[in-house]
C-alpha positions as CSV (number, residue, x, y, z in Angstrom):
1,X,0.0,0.0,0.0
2,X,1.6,3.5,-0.9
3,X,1.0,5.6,1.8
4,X,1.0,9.5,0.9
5,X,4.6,11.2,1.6
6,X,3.0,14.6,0.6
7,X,-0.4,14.2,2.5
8,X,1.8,13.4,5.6
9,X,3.8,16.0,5.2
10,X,0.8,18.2,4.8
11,X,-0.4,16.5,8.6
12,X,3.1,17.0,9.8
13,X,3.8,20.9,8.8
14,X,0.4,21.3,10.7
15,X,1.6,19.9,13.8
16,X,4.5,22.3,13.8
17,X,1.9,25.2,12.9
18,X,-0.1,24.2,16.0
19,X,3.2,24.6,17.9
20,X,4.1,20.5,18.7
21,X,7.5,20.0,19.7
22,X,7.1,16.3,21.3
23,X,6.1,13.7,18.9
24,X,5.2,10.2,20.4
25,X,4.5,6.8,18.1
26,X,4.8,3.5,17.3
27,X,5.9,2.2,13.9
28,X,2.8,1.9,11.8
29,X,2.2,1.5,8.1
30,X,0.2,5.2,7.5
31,X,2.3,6.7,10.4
32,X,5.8,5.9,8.5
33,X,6.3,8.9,6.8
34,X,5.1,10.8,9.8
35,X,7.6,9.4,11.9
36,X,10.5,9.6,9.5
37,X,10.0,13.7,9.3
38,X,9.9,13.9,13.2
39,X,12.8,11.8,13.1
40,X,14.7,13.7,10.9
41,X,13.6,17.3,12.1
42,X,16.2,18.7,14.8
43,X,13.4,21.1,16.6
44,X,10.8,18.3,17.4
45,X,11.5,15.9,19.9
46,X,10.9,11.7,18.8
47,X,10.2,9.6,21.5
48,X,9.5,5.8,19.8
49,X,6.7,4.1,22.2
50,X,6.9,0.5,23.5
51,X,3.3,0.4,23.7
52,X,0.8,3.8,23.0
53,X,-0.4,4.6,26.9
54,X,3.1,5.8,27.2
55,X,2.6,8.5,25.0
56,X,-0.2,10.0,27.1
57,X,2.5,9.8,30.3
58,X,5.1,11.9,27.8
59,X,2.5,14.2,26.7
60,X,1.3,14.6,30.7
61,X,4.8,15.6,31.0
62,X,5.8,17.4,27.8
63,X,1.9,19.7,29.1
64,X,3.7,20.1,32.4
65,X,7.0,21.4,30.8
66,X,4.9,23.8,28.8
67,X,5.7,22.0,25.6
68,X,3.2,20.6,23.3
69,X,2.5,17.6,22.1
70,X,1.2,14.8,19.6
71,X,0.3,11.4,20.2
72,X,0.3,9.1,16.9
73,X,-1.5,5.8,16.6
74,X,-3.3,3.5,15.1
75,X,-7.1,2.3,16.1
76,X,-5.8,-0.7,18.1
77,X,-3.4,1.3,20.1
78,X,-6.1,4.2,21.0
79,X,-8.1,1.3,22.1
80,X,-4.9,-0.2,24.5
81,X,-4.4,3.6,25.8
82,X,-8.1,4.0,26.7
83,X,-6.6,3.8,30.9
84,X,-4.1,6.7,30.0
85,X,-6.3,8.2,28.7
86,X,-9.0,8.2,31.2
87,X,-7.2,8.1,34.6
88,X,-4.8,10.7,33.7
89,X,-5.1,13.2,30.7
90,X,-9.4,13.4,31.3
91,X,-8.6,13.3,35.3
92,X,-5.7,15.9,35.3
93,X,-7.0,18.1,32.2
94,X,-4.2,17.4,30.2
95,X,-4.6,18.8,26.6
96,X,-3.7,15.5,24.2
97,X,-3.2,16.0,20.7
98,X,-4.1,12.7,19.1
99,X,-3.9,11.2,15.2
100,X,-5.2,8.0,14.9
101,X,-4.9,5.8,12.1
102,X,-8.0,5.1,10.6
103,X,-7.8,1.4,9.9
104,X,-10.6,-1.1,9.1
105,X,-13.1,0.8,7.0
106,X,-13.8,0.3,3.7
107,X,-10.6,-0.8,1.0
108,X,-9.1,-2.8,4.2
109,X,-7.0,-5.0,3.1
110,X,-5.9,-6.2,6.1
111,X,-8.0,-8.5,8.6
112,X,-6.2,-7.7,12.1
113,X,-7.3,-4.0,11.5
114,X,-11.0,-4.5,11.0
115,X,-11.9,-4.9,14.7
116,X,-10.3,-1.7,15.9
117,X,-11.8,0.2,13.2
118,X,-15.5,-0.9,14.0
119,X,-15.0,0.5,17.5
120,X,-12.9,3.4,17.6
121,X,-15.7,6.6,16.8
122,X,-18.4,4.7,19.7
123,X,-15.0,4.5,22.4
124,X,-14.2,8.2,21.7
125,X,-18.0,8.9,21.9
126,X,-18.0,7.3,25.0
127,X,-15.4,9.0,26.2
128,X,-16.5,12.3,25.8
129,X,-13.6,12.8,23.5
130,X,-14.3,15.4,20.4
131,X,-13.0,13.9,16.9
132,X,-12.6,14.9,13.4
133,X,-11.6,13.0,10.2
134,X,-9.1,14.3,8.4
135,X,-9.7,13.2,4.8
136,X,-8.9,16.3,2.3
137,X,-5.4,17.6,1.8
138,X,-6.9,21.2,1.5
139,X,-8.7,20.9,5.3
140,X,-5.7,19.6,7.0
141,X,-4.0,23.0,8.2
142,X,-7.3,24.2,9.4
143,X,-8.3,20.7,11.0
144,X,-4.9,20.7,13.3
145,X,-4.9,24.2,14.0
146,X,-8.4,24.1,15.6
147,X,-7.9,20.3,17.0
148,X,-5.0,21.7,19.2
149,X,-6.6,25.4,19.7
150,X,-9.6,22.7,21.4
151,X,-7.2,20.3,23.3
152,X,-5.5,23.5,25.1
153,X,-8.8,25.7,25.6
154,X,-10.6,22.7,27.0
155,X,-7.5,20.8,28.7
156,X,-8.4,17.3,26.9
157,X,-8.0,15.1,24.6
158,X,-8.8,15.6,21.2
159,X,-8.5,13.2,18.3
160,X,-7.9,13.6,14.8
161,X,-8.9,10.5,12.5
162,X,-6.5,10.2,10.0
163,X,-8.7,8.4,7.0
164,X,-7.8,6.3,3.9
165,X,-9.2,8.8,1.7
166,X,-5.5,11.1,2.7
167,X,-2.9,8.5,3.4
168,X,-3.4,6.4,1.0
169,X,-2.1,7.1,-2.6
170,X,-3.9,5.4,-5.3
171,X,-1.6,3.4,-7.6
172,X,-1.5,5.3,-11.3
C-alpha cells in the first residue's frame, strides 16, 4: 500500500503550525512517513513508544514542561491507551493532541485492523472525547490548527482520524 509522503507531510507541517514539539509513536504503516519527518527534524522531539499509553505519560509531561505535544496511533493502540487516557489526561485536564490511524473501513485489506476500526468513533463517543476525520489535503491546516486550539482551551484530549481517503495514494 503506498501511503502519501505529501499528505503526511501536509499532517506534519500542521503539527509544527499548531506549535508540537514532542512527537510520540509506534511504527505503523500510514504513520511511516510521519515518523520519519519527526525523526529527521532537529526542533521536534521523537520519543519511539513501547506500547501507546506511554505517549499520554510523555504528553502529561511534555503539558507540564509547557511543551506541546502529539500522540500518533493506530485504532488498536487508542483502544490499549483508553486507561491513560482516562485516569490521567481526562482526570488531570491534560490537553492531548491525538492522530489515529483510521484502519478497518472500507478498501481494508488487512484482517487484524477490521476490529479496531468498527470501534474506535463509539469509544471516543463514549469517552467524551471530540474527533474529526481528516480526509482532504486542503482541510488539513485548518483541522490541526483548531484540534490543538480545542485540546489546550478545554485541557483534553482531542483526536484527529487520519482516513484512507489522505494516506493512502492510489496506484497510477
Amino acid at each position: 500500500m503506498p501511503v502519501s509522503a505529501g499528505n503526511s507531510k501536509l499532517v506534519y507541517d500542521a503539527l509544527l503550525d499548531a506549535g508540537v514539539e514532542v512527537v510520540t509513536a509506534l511504527p505503523e504503516t500510514w504513520l511511516v512517513h510521519l515518523v520519519r519527518l519527526a525523526e529527521d527534524d532537529p526542533g521536534v522531539t521523537l520519543i519511539r513508544l513501547a506500547k501507546e499509553e506511554e505517549g499520554v505519560g510523555i504528553s502529561t509531561g511534555a503539558h507540564l514542561a509547557g511543551k506541546r505535544s502529539a500522540l500518533l496511533m493506530q485504532n488498536h493502540g487508542f483502544l490499549q491507551s483508553v486507561n491513560g487516557i482516562v485516569s490521567c489526561a481526562q482526570l488531570y485536564k491534560i490537553p492531548l493532541l491525538m492522530l489515529i490511524s483510521d484502519r478497518g473501513h472500507l478498501g481494508e485489506r488487512d484482517p487484524w485492523q477490521t476490529e479496531g476500526g468498527k470501534v474506535t468513533r463509539r469509544v471516543l463517543d463514549a469517552l467524551g472525547i471530540v474527533f474529526d476525520e481528516l480526509g482532504h489535503p486542503d482541510a488539513v491546516a485548518s483541522q490541526v490548527a483548531k484540534a490543538m486550539t480545542l485540546a489546550q482551551s478545554s485541557l483534553s484530549p482531542v483526536a484527529l482520524l487520519l482516513t484512507r481517503d489522505l494516506m493512502w495514494e492510489e496506484p497510477a
